[in-house]
N, C-alpha and C positions, 0 to 999 in steps of 0.2 A: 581502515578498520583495525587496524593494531593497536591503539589508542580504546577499541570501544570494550567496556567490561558489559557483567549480567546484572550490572544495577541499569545500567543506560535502558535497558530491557523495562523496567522496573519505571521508566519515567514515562512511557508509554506512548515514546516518539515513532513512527514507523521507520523499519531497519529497510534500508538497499539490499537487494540481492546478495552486493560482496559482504556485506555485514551478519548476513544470516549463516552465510558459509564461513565464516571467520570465526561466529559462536562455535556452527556444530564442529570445526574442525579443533578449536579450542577446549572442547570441552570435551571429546577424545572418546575411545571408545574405553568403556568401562570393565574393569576385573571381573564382575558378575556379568557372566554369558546371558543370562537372565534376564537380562535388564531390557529397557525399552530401548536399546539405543540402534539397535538393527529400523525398528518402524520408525524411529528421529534422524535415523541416518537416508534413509530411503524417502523421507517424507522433506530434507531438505534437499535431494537430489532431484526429484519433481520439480519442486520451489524453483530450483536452479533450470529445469529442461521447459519454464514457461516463457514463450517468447515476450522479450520485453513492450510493453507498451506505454511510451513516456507520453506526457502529451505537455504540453509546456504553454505556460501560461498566456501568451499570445495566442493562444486558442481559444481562450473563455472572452465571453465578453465583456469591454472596455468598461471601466468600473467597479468591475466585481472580486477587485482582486482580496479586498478587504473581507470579503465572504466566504475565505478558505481557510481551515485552521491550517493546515499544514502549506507550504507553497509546492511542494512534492506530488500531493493527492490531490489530482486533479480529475474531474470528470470527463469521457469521455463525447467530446461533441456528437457524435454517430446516436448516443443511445443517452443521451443527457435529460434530465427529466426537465420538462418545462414549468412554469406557475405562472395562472393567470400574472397579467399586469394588472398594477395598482394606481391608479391614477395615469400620471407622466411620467412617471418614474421608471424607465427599462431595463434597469437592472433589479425591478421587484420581481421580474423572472426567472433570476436565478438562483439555484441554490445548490451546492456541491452534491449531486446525487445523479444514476444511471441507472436507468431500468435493467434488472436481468432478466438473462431465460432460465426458467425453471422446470426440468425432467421430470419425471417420477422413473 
C-alpha cells in the first residue's frame, strides 16, 4: 500500500482492506475540527472490524473465470445467484452476483 496514491482511487479498481486504511491514515486528520474526518475516520474503522470474507476462485465454477471483471470479487457460493441454463452450455449460469438480505 505505500506505493498506492488517491488517483489509483480514481481508476476505480476495488481497494483491500490494508489499502483503505493506508488512504485514511495518509490523508491524516485535518486542521478544521469541522471537518468530516471523525465519520471518515470512524467509517474506515468499521470497514476495518468486518470480518474478512475471501472466496477464491476455485470456488466458482470451471470456466467462468473469464466472467469476472475483477479476479478479487468473487461471489459468494452460499448466496450466488443462479441463471437458467442455456442450451449445453453450463457456465451460462453463471454470473458474478449474490442475493442480499434486506432490513427495513
Amino acid at each position: 500500500p505505500g506505493s498506492l496514491t488517491l488517483n489509483d482511487c480514481q481508476k476505480r479498481r476495488p481497494l483491500s482492506k490494508s489499502e483503505l486504511s493506508y488512504l485514511v491514515a495518509m490523508l491524516g486528520e485535518p486542521a478544521d475540527p469541522n471537518s468530516d474526518y471523525h465519520e471518515n475516520h470512524e467509517l474506515g474503522m468499521e470497514f476495518d472490524s468486518i470480518p474478512n470474507n475471501s472466496i477464491t476462485i476455485n470456488k466458482t465454477p470451471v470456466g467462468t473465470e473469464s466472467k469476472n471483471r475483477y479476479l478479487n470479487v468473487l461471489p459468494n457460493p452460499h448466496s450466488r445467484v443462479l441463471l437458467p441454463e442455456m442450451g449445453i452450455d453450463p457456465t451460462s449460469t453463471y454470473v458474478n452476483a449474490n442475493y442480499i438480505r434486506v432490513t427495513s
